[in-house]
C-alpha positions in Angstrom: 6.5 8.3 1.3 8.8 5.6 -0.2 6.4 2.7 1.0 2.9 4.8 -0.4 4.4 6.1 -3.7 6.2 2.3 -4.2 3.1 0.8 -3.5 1.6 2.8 -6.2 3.8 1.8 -8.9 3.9 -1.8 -7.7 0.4 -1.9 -8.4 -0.1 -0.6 -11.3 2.5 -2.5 -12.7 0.7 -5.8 -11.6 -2.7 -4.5 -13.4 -0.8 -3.6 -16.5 1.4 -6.0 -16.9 -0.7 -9.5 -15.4 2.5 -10.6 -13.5 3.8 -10.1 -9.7 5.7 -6.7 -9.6 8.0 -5.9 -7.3 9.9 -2.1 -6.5 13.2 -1.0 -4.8 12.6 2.6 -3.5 15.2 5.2 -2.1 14.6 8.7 -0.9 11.1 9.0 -3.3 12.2 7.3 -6.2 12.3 3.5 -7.2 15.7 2.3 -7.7 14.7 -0.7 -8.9 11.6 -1.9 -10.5 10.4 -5.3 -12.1 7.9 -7.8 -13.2 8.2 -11.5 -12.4 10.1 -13.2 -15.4 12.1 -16.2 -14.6 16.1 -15.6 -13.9 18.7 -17.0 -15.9 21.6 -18.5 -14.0 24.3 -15.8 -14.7 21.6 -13.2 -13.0 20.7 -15.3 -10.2 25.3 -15.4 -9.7 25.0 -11.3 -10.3 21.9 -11.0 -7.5 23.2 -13.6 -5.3 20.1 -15.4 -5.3 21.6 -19.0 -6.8 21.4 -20.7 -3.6 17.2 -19.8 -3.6 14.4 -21.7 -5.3 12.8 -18.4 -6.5 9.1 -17.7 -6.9 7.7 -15.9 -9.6 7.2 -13.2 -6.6 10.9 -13.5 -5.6 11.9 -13.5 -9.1 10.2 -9.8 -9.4 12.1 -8.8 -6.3 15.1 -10.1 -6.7 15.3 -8.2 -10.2 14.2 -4.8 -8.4 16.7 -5.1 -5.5 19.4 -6.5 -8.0 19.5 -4.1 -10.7 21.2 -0.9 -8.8 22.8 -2.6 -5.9 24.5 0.3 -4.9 21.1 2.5 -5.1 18.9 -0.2 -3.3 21.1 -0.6 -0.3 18.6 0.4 2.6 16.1 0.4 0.6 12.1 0.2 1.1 10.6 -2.8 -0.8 6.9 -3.3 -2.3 5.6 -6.2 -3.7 2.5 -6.7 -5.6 1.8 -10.0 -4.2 1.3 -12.2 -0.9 5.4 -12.1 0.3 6.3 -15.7 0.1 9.4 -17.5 2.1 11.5 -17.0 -0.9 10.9 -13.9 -0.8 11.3 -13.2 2.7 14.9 -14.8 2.5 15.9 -12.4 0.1 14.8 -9.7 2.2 16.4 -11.3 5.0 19.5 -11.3 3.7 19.3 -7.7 2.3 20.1 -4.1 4.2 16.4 -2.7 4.2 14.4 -0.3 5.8 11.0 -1.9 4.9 8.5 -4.0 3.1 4.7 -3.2 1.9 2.7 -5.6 0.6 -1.3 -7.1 0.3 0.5 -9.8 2.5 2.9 -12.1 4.2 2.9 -16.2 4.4 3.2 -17.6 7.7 6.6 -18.3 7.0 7.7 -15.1 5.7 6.2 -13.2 8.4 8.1 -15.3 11.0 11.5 -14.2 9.3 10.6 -10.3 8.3 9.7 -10.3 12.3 12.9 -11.2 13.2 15.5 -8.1 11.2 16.4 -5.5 12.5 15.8 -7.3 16.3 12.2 -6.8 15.8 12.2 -3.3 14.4 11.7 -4.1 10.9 8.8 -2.2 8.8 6.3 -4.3 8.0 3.1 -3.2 6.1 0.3 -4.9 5.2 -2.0 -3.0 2.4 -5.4 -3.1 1.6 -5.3 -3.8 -2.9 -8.4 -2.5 -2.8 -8.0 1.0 -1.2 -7.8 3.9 -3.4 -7.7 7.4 -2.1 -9.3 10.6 -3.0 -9.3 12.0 -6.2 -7.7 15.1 -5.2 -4.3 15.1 -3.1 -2.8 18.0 -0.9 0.8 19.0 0.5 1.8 21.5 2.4 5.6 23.5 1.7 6.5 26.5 4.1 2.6 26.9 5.4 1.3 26.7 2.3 -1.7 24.3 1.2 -1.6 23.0 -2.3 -3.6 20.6 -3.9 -4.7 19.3 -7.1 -5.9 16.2 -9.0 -4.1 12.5 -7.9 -2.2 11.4 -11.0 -4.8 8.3 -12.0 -4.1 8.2 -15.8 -4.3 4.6 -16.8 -1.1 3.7 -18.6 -2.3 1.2 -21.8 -0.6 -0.7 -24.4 -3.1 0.8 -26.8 -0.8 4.3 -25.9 2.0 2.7 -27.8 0.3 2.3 -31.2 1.0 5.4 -32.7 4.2 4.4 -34.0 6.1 7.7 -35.4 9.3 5.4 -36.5 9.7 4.3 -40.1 10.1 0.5 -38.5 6.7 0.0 -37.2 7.8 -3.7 -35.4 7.2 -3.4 -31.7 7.4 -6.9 -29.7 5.4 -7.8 -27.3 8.4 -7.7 -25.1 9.6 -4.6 -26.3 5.8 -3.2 -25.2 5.8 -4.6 -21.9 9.8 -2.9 -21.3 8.0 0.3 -22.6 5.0 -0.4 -20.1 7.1 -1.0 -17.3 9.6 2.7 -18.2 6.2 4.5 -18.5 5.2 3.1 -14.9 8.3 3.4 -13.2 8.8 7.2 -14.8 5.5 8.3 -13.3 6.8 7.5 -9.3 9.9 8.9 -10.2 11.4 12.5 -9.3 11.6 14.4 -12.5 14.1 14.9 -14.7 13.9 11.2 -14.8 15.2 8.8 -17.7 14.3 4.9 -17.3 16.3 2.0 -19.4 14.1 -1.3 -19.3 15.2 -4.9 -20.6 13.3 -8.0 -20.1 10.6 -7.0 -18.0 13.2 -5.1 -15.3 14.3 -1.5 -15.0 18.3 -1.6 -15.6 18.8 2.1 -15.1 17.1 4.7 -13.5 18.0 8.3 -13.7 16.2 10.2 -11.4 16.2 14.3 -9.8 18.5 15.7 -12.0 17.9 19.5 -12.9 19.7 18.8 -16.8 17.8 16.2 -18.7 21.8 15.5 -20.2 23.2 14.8 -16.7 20.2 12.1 -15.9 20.4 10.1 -19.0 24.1 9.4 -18.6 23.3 8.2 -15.2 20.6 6.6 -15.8 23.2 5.0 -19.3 25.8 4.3 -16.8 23.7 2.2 -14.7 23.1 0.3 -17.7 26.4 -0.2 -18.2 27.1 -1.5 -14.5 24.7 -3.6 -15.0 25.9 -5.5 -17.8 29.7 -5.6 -16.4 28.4 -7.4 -13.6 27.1 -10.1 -15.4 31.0 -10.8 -17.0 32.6 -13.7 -16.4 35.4 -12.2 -14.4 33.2 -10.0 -11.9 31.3 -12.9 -11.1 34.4 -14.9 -10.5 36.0 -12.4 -8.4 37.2 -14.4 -5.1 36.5 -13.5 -1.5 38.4 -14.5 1.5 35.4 -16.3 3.7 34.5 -14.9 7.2 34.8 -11.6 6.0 32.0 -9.4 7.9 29.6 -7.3 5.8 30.9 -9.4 2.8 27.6 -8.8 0.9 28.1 -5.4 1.7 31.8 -5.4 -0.2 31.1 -7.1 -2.8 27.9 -4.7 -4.2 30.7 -2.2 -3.7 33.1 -3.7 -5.4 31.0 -5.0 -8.5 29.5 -1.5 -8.5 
């Protein structure tokens, strides 16, 4: 379910947006999601990802995974695009479950192969492939079944402007885009804060609308202390095992 329903969002996101898209899915919801815009250098320190010549593939991927660290440990990936050996290190040096994906380079393919001692989930997906219109699911016996969710999400949806200050970016649009994708593959209630083409905060499952924005806020907030110059100076004693592992915990 994670690797369909992130494949979904992944691409739409790539036909809405015109860039690689990438996702960070746990239990049926993304944890991450992004478009690839290049990193600045205090986010590639934050992500861990300074020591990589990033694609704009990677780029989308290492946004998704580094958003929510916490959230995206284990997590089932999707990427929009072929998964190229940036990527693939990334993923390599992540705790994951899975990848899906139109594709894999040679070189990427060799190192997915190789986590988890061979037992790593690797999916190749057909862009094309679009299922039937009507989808079914069965609780406790019971068949149900009704139309797939296909609406088209447009920029031309965000021109009814109800504020008195009618300015909308083009950036600002594309965060909105992106909210508006990653909110339809999420678990309702579900509340979405997007900046610079990457989901900072999802809030997602939560039966009081209240209780799932201030999750979705204090991810936010996480987010941004991470980036401080005093988290990312924090100092580690080397040879530490699972230090990737402490460290999301600790600037969590």
């Amino acid at each position: 379910m994670d690797a369909f329903n992130s494949w979904q969002l992944v691409k739409e996101l790539k036909q809405v947006i015109g860039l690689p898209a990438a996702a960070s899915f746990k239990h049926i919801s993304p944890a991450g999601a992004s478009v690839g815009i290049p990193l600045g250098d205090t986010l590639k320190r934050s992500y861990f990802v300074e020591d990589i010549e990033l694609s704009p593939v990677a780029c989308a991927y290492a946004r998704a995974r580094g958003a929510d660290r916490m959230s995206t440990f284990g997590d089932w990936a999707a990427i929009s695009d072929i998964v190229d050996l940036a990527t693939a290190i990334i993923l390599k040096k992540s705790v994951s479950d899975g990848v899906i994906a139109p594709g894999y380079t040679d070189e990427a393919l060799a190192i997915l192969k190789k986590k988890k001692k061979g037992n790593y989930c690797i999916i190749k997906m057909d862009p094309n492939y679009e299922p039937e219109n009507i989808e079914k699911r069965e609780i406790y016996g019971i068949t149900f079944e009704q139309k797939r969710n296909n609406l088209q999400l447009k920029s031309e949806m965000l021109n009814n402007i109800v504020t008195n200050n009618k300015n909308i970016t083009d950036d600002a649009r594309r965060d909105l885009l992106i909210s508006m994708i990653t909110l339809k593959y999420t678990q309702s209630n579900s509340v979405c804060f997007v900046l610079d083409g990457q989901a900072i905060g999802v809030g997602a499952g939560q039966q009081s609308r209240i209780h799932c924005t201030r999750l979705a806020a204090s991810k936010a907030d996480i987010w941004y202390l991470r980036q401080h110059p005093n988290v990312l100076n924090l100092s580690f004693k080397q040879g530490l095992q699972d230090l990737t592992f402490l460290k999301l915990v600790l600037l969590s």
